[in-house]
N, C-alpha and C positions, 0 to 999 in steps of 0.2 A: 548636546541638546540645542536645538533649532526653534525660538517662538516665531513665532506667526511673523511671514513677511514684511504684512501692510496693516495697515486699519482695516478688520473683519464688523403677530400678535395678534387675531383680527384687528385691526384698530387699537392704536396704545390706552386709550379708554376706556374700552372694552376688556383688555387684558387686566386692570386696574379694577374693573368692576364701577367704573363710575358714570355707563351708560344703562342706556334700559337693559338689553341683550350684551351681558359680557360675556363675551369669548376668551378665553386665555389661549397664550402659546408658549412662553415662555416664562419656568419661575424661579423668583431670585431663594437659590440653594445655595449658598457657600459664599466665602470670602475669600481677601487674596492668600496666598499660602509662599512662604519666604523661603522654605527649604528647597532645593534641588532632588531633581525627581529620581526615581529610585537606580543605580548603579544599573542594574540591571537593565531596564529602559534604557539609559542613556546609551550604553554601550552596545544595545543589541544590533546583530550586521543587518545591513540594510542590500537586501539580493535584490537581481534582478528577477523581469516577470519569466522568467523560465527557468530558475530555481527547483522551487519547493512548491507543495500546494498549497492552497489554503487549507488552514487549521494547522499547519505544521508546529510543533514544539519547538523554539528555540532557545530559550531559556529559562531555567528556574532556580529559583532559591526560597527555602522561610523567612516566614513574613513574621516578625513579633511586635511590630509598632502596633497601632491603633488602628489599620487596615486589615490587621486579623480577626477573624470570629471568635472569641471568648471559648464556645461549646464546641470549635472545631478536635478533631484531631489534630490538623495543620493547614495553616494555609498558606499558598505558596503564590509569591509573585513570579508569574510568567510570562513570557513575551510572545509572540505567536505571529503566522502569517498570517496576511488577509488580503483582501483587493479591494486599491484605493480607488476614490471619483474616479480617475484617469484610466483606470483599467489596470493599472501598475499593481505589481505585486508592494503590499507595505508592510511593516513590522507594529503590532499594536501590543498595547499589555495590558495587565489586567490582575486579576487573582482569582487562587482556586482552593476555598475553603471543601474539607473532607471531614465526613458526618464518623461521629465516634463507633457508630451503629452498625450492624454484622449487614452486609449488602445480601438483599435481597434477588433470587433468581433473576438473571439478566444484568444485573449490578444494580448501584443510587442511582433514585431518580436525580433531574438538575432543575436547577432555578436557574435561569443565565438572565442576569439582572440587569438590566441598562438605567444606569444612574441619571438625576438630574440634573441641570444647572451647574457647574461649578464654575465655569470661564470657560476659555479657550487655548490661555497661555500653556505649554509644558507643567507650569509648577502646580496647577488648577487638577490634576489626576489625581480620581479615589485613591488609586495603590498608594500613593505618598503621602495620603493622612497622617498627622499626628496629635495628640492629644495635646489640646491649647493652639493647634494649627486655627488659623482664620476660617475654612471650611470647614472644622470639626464641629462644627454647631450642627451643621445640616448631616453630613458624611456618618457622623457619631452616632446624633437618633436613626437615622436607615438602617445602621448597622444592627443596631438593638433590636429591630424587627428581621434583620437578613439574618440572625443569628441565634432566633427563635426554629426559622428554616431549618439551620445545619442540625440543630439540634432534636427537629423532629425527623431526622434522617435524610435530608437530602444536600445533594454537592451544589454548596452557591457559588456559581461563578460571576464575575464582575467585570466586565470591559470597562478601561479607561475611555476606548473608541477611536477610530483613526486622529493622529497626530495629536494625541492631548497624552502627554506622557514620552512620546519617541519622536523619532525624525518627520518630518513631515510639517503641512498646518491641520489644524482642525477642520474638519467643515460641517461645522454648527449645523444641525439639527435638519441633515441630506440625510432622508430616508434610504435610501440603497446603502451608504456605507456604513451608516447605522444597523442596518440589519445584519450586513455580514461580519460587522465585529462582534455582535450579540451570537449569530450561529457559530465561527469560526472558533470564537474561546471555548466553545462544548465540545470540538471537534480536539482541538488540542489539551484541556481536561482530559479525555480517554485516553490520549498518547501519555499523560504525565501520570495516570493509572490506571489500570486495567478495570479494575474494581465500579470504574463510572461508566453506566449504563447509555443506552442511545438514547433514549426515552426523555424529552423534558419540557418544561413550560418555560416561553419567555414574558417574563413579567418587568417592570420600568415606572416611571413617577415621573409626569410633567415632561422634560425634553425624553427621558426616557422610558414614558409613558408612549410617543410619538415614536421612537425605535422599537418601542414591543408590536406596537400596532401593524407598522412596516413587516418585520417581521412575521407578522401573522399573514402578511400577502408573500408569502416567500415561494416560488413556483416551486420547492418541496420535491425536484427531481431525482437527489441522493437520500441513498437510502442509510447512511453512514450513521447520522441521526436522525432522529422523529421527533417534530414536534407535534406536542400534544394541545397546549392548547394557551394560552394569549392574558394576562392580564395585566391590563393598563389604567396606571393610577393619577387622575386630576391630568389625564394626556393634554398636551400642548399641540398644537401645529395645526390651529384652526385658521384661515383669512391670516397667513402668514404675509401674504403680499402686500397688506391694507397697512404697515404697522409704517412703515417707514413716512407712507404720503399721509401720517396722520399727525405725526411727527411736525412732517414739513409744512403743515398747514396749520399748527401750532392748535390742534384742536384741544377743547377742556381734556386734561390728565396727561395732556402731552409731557411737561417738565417731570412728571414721577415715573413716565413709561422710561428716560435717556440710560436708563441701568442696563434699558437690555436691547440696548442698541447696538453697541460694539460689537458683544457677542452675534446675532444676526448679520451684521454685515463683513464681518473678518470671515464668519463661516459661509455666506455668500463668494467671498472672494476665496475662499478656499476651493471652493466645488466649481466654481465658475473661472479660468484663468484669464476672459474675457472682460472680466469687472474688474476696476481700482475705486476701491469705496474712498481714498485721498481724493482722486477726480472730484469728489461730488461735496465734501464739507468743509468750512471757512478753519479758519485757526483754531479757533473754539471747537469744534465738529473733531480737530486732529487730535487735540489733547484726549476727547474722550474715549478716539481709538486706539491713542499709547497708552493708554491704561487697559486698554482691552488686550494689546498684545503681550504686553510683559506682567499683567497683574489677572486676580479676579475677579466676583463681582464685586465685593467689597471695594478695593482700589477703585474700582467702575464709580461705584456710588457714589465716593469719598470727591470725585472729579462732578461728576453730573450735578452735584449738589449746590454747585457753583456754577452753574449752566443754566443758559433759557434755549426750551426747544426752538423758538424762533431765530435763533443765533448758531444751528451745528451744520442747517445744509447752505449751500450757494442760492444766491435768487436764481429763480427760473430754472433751476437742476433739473435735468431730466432720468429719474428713476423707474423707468419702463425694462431696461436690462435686470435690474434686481428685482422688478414685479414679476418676471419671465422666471427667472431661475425660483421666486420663490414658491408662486405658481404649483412646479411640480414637487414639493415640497410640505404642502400643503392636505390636512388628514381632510379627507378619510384615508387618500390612499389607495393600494391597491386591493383588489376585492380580499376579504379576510376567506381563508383554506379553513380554518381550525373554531372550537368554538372560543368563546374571546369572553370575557367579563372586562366592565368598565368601573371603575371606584370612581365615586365624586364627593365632597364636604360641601355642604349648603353652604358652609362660611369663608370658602376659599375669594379671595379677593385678586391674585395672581391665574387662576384660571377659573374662571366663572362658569357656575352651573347651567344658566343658560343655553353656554356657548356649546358643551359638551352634550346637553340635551339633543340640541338640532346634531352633530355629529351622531349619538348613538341613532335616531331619527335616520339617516340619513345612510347608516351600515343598516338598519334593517330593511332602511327599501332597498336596498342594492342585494337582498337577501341573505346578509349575514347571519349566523347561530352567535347571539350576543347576552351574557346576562347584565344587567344594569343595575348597581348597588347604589345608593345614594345614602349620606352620614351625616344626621343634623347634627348643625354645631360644631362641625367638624371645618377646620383653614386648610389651608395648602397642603402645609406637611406634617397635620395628623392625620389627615387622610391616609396615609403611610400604616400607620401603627392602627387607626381604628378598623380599615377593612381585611386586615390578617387572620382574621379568623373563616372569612369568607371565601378569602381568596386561595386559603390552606384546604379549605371543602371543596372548592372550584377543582384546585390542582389532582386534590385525593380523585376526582371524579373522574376527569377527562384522561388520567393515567391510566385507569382501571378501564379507558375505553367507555365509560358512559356520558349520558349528554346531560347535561347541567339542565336544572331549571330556566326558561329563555323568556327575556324581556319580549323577544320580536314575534312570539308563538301568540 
């Protein structure tokens, strides 16, 4: 196992919710996690790009930790091809819960889920929850609603996502490689059983609210699987570029935004091999990115706690390289194929309802098919659990091939 090299929101403010217009992009999901990542990951081979294709199977085994679905039949830790930032062929893992339920014509539909928040380190991977784990607060409630899913008959699969679990780095919340670990797990689900259908929905929460959306612009060439159709929950990856130089100008909310620094800028430097985020922060600035490489956000917090935003970057830094990469990074994104539901909580303080407004705003003038739920009283990560029964009617719909009721009509 390999962490992260080096040191890896609209406005940190705005993500915090402590301006007019919050936008969120990033939210704090999990803590650090001490176990070592699952046997399997660690050991999967690492081919070259003229191998295997994408979605290839290459390894699996059952799962009975606290990463398994309760109502599964089984769910299995797997490893799978994919194609990294680089174009590289890379090894990703993930799990692939299987519904107790007699498959219907064509097989189970899927849920290919993209998770949110955990870090960036190897040890920060859904697959290697465990119960009392540091991320099992956030990893634990998801699952309680992913396993609502399995249980109403569908195959949930769950990317870890390039290098958060295998060889490789992470590259934090890079819309392309994000999408292709979210399709390639569905591709390799079918190889590890017959019985899993082409047919699915990718749905995600916060950073992987940002991968469903992606996602949902996926040029849809292979007919191997279908995607049907898009929900993304309190999505992140609004004025991703604004967060650093808001940071660095010590704006109000800046000191509460440094939790989800590391993470942005490790995975900046993952997708970017042009950037060294070390170049650009004081000693104090370093510390917060060694807890970003070998810990999660917990460890993250545990450091920034003892932090002034005014003390992480160099004077006079010039952060125009990491405006550029974050730039294309940045949702809306590519035009959405599919029809798409958005979930938001009035009381989300980590991605703000305003900020998600102008986004859905923003997919329907670009003429997206988008439904827009909104949940008073609802934070971060009940958002999760309260739009489930919406997004389960969303799913029923778009599978059967019809069109959801649309915000943008």
């Amino acid at each position: 196992m390999r962490l992260l090299r080096r040191p890896a929101v609209r406005a940190a403010a705005l993500v915090l919710g402590v301006a007019p217009v919050a936008v969120g992009t990033l939210a704090a999901t999990g803590a650090s996690y001490a176990a070592p990542a699952p046997e399997a990951a660690r050991t999967a081979p690492q081919p070259s790009s003229t191998e295997l294709p994408r979605g290839s199977l290459l390894t699996h085994r059952p799962l009975r930790t606290a990463a398994a679905l309760p109502s599964a039949r089984r769910t299995e830790l797997v490893t799978y091809m994919s194609k990294g930032v680089g174009g590289q062929r890379v090894v990703v893992s993930g799990t692939v819960a299987l519904p107790t339920t007699r498959p219907p014509a064509g097989g189970w539909p899927v849920l290919s889920w993209a998770h949110g928040t955990t870090g960036t380190a190897d040890e920060c991977a859904p697959s290697a929850d465990r119960v009392g784990g540091p991320a099992h607060d956030y990893l634990g409630r998801v699952d309680e609603t992913l396993d609502r899913w399995v249980d109403r008959g569908y195959v949930v699969v769950q990317t870890d996502y390039e290098g958060l679990g295998t060889p490789g780095d992470h590259p934090y919340i890079n819309g392309a490689s994000a999408r292709r670990s979210v399709e390639d797990i569905v591709r390799a689900a079918r190889r590890l059983d017959r019985r899993v259908g082409r047919d699915y929905v990718a749905a995600g929460h916060s950073q992987g609210g940002h991968a469903a959306l992606f996602t949902g612009g996926s040029p849809g060439k292979r007919t191997d699987i279908r995607l049907r159709g898009v929900v993304a929950i309190a999505p992140g990856g609004v004025g991703l570029s604004q967060t650093a130089p808001y940071i660095q100008s010590n704006q109000p909310g800046a000191d509460r935004a440094l939790g989800f620094l590391p993470p942005l800028l490790l995975g900046a430097e993952a997708g970017d091999p042009t950037i060294d985020a070390s170049a650009w922060v004081t000693a104090e600035g370093e510390r917060l990115l060694a807890a970003g490489r070998t810990g999660c956000l917990g460890d993250i917090r545990e450091v920034a706690a003892g932090i002034k935003a005014v003390d992480v970057f160099r004077p006079d830094v010039d952060l125009s390289a990491l405006g550029r990469y974050l730039r294309r990074q940045e949702l809306p994104g590519p035009r959405l194929r599919v029809p798409t539901m958005i979930a938001q909580g009035t009381a989300d303080t980590a991605v703000g309802k305003p900020g998600v407004d102008q986004l859905v705003s923003s997919l329907c003038g670009a003429g997206a098919d988008v439904t827009y739920r909104v949940y008073e009283g609802a934070d971060h990560r009940a958002a999760v659990e309260t739009s489930y029964a919406d997004a389960a009617a969303f799913a029923r719909t778009v599978l059967k091939g019809g069109k959801p009721a649309g915000t943008c009509d």
